[in-house]
N, C-alpha and C positions, 0 to 999 in steps of 0.2 A: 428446639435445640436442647438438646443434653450434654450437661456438665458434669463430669464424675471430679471425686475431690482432689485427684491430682491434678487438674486443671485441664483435663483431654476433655474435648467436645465432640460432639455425631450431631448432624443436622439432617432433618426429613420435614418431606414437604408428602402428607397423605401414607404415611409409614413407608415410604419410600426412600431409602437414603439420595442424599444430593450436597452437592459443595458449599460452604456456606456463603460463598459469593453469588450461589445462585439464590438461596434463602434471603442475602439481604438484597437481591435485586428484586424476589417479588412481593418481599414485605412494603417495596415503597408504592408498591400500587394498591397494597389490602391495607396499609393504614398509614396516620402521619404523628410522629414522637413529636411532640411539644417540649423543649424543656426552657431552664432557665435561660441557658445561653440562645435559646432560639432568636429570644431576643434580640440579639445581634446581625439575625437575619434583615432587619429593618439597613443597617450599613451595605448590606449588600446588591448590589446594581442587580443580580441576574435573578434575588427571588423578588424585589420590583416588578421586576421586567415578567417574571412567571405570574405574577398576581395580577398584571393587567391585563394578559394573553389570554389568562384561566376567566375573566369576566368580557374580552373581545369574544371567546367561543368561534374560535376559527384554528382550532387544533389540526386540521385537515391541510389546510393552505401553511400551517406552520411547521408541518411534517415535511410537507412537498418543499417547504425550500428550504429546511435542514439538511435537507438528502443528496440537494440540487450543491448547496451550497459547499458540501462536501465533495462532491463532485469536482465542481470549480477550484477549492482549495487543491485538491487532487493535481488538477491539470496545473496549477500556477506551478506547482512543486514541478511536475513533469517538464515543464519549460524551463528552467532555472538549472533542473539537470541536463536539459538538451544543449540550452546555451554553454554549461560547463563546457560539456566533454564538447561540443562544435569548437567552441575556444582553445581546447587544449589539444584536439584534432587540426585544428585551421594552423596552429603554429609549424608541424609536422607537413600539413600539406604543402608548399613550396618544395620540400625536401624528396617528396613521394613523387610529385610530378616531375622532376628534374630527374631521378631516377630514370623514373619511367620513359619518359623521352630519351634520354641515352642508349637505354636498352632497345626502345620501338624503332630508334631512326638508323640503326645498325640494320634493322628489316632481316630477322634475323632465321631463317628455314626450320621446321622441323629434320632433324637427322641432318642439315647442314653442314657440321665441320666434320663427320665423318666420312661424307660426300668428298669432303675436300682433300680432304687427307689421302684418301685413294688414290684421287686424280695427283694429286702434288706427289706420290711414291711414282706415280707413273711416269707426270711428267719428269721427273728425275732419273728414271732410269729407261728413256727411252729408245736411246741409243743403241744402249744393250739389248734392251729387249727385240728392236730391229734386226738387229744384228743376228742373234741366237734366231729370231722366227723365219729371218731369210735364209740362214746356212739348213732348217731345218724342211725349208718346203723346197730348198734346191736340192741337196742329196736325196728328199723321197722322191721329186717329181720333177723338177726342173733340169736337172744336169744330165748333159749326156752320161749314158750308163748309168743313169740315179739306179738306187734304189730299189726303187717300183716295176725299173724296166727288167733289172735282174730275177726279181720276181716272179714275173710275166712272163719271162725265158725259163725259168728253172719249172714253172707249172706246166709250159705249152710240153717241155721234154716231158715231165712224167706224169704227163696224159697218155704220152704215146704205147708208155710203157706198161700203165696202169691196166692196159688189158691181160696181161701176162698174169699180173698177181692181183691178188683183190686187197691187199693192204696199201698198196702203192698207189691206189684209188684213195684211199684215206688221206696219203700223204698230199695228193695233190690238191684234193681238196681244201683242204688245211692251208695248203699255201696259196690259193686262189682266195683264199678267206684275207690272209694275211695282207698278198696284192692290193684288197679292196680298202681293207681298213688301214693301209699308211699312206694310199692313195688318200682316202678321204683325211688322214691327219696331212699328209702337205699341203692341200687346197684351205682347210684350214688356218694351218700357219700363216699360207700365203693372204689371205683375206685378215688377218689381223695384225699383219704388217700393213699392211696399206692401209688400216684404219687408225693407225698410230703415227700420230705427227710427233714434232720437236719444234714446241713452239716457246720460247722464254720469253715473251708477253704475257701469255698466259700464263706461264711458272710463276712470274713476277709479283701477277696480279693475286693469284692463291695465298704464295707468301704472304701478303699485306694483309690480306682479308682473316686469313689465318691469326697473325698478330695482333690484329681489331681485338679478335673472341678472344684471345688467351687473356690480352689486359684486362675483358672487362670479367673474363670468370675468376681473375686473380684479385679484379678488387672486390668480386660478391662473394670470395669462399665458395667456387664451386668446381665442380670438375669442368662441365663440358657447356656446350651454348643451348643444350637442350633443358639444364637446368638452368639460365638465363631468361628460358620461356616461361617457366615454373613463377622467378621472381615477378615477371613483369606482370604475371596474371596476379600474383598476390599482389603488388602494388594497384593495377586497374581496381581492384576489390576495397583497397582502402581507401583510392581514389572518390568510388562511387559512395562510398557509406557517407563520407561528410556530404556527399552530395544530398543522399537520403537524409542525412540528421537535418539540413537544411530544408527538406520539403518536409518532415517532422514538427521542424518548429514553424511552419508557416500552418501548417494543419490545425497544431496546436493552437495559436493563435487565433486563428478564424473559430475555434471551439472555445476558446476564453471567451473572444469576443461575441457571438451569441448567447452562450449560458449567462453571459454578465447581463446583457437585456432582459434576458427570461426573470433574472433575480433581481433586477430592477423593478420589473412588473411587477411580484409578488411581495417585493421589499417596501412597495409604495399602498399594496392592498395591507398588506400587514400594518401598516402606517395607521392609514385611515380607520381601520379597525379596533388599532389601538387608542386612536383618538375620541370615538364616539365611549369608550369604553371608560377611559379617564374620565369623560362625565359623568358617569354610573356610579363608579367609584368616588368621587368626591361628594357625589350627592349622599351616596347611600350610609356613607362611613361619619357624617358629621351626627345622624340620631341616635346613630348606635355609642359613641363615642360623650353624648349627654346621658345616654341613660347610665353609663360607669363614670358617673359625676363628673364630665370636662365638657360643662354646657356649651363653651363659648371657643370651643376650637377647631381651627378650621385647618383644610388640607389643601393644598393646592400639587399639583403634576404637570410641569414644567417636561414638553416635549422638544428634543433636539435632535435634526436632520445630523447625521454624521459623514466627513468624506465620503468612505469607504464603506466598501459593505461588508457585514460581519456576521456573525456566524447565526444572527436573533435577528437579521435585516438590516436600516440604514437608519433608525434610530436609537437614539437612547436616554432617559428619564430621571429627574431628579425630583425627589418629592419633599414639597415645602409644609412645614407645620409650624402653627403657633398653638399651642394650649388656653392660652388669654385673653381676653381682649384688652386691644392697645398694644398687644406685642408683636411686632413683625415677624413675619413666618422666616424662618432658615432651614436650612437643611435639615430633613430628620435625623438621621444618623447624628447630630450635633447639639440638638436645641433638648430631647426629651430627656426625662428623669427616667429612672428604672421602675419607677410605678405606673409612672405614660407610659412607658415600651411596653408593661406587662398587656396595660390596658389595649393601646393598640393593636397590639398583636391579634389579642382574644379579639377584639371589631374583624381585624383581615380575615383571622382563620372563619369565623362565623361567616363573615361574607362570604369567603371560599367554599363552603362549605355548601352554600346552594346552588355552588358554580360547578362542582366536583363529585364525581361519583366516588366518596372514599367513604369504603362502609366503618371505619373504626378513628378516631382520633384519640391520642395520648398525650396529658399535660402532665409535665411532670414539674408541682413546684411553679406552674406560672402564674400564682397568685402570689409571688417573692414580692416585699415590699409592700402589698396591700393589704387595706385593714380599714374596719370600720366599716359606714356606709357603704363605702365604695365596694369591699368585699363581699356584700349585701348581693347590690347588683350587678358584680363579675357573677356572685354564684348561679344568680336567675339567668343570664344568660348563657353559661355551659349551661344549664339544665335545660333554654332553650333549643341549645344546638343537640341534645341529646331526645329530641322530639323526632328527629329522623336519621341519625346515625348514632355507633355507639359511643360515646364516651367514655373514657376514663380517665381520673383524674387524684393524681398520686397530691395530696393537699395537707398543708397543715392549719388549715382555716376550718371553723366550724360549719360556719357559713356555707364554704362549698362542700363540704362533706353531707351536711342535713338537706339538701335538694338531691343526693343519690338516690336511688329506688334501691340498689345493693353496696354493700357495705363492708371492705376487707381491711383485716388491720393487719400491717406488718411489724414484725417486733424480731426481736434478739435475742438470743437463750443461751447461756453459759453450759456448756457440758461437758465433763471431762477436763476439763482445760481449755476444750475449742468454743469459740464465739460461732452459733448456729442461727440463720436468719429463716423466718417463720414467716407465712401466708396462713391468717386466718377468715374464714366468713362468719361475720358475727350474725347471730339471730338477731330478730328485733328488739330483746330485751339488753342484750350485748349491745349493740346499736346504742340504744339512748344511752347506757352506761356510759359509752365511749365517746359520745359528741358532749355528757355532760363533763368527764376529765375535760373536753378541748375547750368548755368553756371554762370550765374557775379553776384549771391544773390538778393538782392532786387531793386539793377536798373536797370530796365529794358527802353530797348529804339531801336531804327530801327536799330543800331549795332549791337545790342545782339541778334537781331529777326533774321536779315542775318546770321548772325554767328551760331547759333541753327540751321537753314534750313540747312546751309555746312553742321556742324556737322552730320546731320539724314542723308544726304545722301552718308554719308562715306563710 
């Protein structure tokens, strides 16, 4: 990561630029920062819970039902919105179906009122229209002298004639045509006379049904009863959707209810897992925990079954410590000094440490509070743990700085006006110069230089 001095940064991973979200997501798998406040991590339930998982070594089963268990959370939400909106659909439905049924039990035709409507101009004017179709097929065909018969007289004369001239063959034809076609319109007439009644039962019965549709298109704001079909399909559709929300949430359910077994299962193997593993942990942390001088203290890991299953499974861990003997263990988070925490801390990550594939750890400052012996052997143990990973370790103790193999010193430099901070690598002879300042401060002299060399070769 680069910082220019206006405070703008660029982040690359392999000269590659990348986000620095993405840089700090895969620094935590290439190393682990130590500092003082880490300390605090001891109060914390879920890096507990991470340091007994990381010595159960069942990363695989705890993946599987991180993912499961996300899942589950998933659906519980999805039901919680199904029930909403069913609940806020079901108050609505009464309303939908009451419609609906209004509209259905009218039974209502496509193109029906226009049907009607026809029929109802007719039956209303049927009279008339009998009337006009009978006068109209008796003068072409029915009456004496109709019509048709003068026709028929007027063609047969000039047939007769029509030898004489040849145009007068035209004429007759023409009216032999005539003849034929008002012939065929009174038989006509006459046939849709007689298929026309006057019947006011039936007029009656149009009126009312007509009436039905106009009320109910006057209370849906529509025009005709064909948009009436329109509504009742849009109602059937909301009708069936609560119906669908409810096979939703019955789906839903039977998917809670399985995935929740599944996570039971794995919730109980994680269990057990973690429980062989709390004895690993208690064992292994009490020798580590005398060699940084607290001979006589001991750890206890108090496991508890919870309701509910949660996002780590269906337990959760409280860890008990006493530093003394004769003093009852309490809570960690409660009972240790800041030179216990430093201590324990360094025991866990060590332990971790042969738990975990992390090729680099950072302390920064986690020997705050220690001094003396005990400083002695914090140091020999980082130097331990730097037996197969890297260390480093930003220190203001002599003690851990003389167990490095390499040795930087960071300092401050006034320039211009601006306060400049510096990374240097001392050589060997820098080296002792510099752990003999940390031992006797600022005078230094051929005592403190012999004294420094004993010290590095401890």
């Amino acid at each position: 990561r680069e910082i220019n001095p206006k405070g703008k940064s660029r982040a690359f991973v392999n000269d590659t630029p990348v986000p620095l979200l993405t840089l700090k997501a895969l620094g935590t798998h290439i190393m682990d920062i130590h500092s003082q406040n880490s300390n605090l991590q001891l109060q914390n339930p879920q890096f507990r819970l991470d340091l007994i998982d990381a010595f159960a070594a069942h990363q695989n089963l705890l993946q599987t039902y991180k993912k499961d268990y996300q899942v589950f959370t998933a659906l519980n939400k999805k039901l919680i919105d199904l029930e909403h909106t069913w609940q806020q659909q079901q108050a609505e439905q009464d309303y939908h179906q009451f419609l609906y049924n209004e509209i259905d039990g009218v039974d209502i035709q496509q193109d029906e009122q226009e049907d009607l409507e026809q029929e109802q101009s007719l039956l209303q004017h049927g009279e008339d229209i009998m009337a006009t179709l009978y006068s109209l097929s008796s003068r072409l065909i029915s009456d004496e002298n109709n019509i048709g018969d003068q026709l028929q007289d007027l063609s047969a004369q000039t047939d007769k004639i029509s030898q004489y001239q040849s145009d007068i063959e035209s004429l007759h034809q023409r009216l032999t045509s005539a003849q034929i076609e008002l012939k065929d319109i009174g038989e006509e007439a006459e046939r849709l006379q007689n298929r026309i009644e006057v019947n006011p039962q039936r007029l009656e019965w149009i009126n009312q049904r007509l009436a039905d549709l106009f009320k109910l298109c006057h209370k849906h704001k529509v025009a005709n009863a064909n948009a009436l079909l329109d509504i009742a399909k849009q109602l059937q559709e909301k009708i069936n959707h609560i119906t669908d929300i409810e096979s939703d949430i019955n789906q839903t359910k039977k998917d809670i209810s399985l995935l929740k077994d599944k996570l039971l299962k794995q919730a109980l193997q994680l269990f057990e897992g973690r429980r062989q593993a709390i004895q690993q942990i208690e064992k292994t942390i009490v020798p580590l925990l005398a060699n940084l001088n607290m001979p006589n203290a001991t750890l206890k890991i108090e496991a508890k079954k919870t309701e509910n299953l949660h996002a780590n499974g269906i337990d959760e861990y409280q860890f008990l410590f006493s530093a003394n003997q004769g003093r009852r263990q309490g809570d960690i988070s409660k009972t240790v000094s800041g030179g216990e925490a430093s201590r324990i801390m360094l025991a866990l990550k060590y332990m971790l440490s042969q738990k975990q594939e992390l090729p680099t750890i950072i302390f920064d400052e986690i020997d705050s509070g220690v001094s003396g012996e005990i400083a002695g052997k914090l140091a020999k143990l980082i130097q331990d743990l730097g037996a197969h990973l890297q260390v480093i370790a930003i220190t203001h103790l002599p003690q851990v700085a003389a167990k490095a193999t390499q040795h930087y010193q960071v300092y401050k430099k006034q320039e211009n006006g601006v306060t400049n901070s510096y990374i240097h690598r001392l050589n060997a002879k820098e080296r002792e110069k510099e752990i003999a300042g940390m031992l006797s401060g600022d005078s230094l002299n051929a005592s403190a230089l012999q004294h420094e060399l004993q010290f590095i070769k401890r």
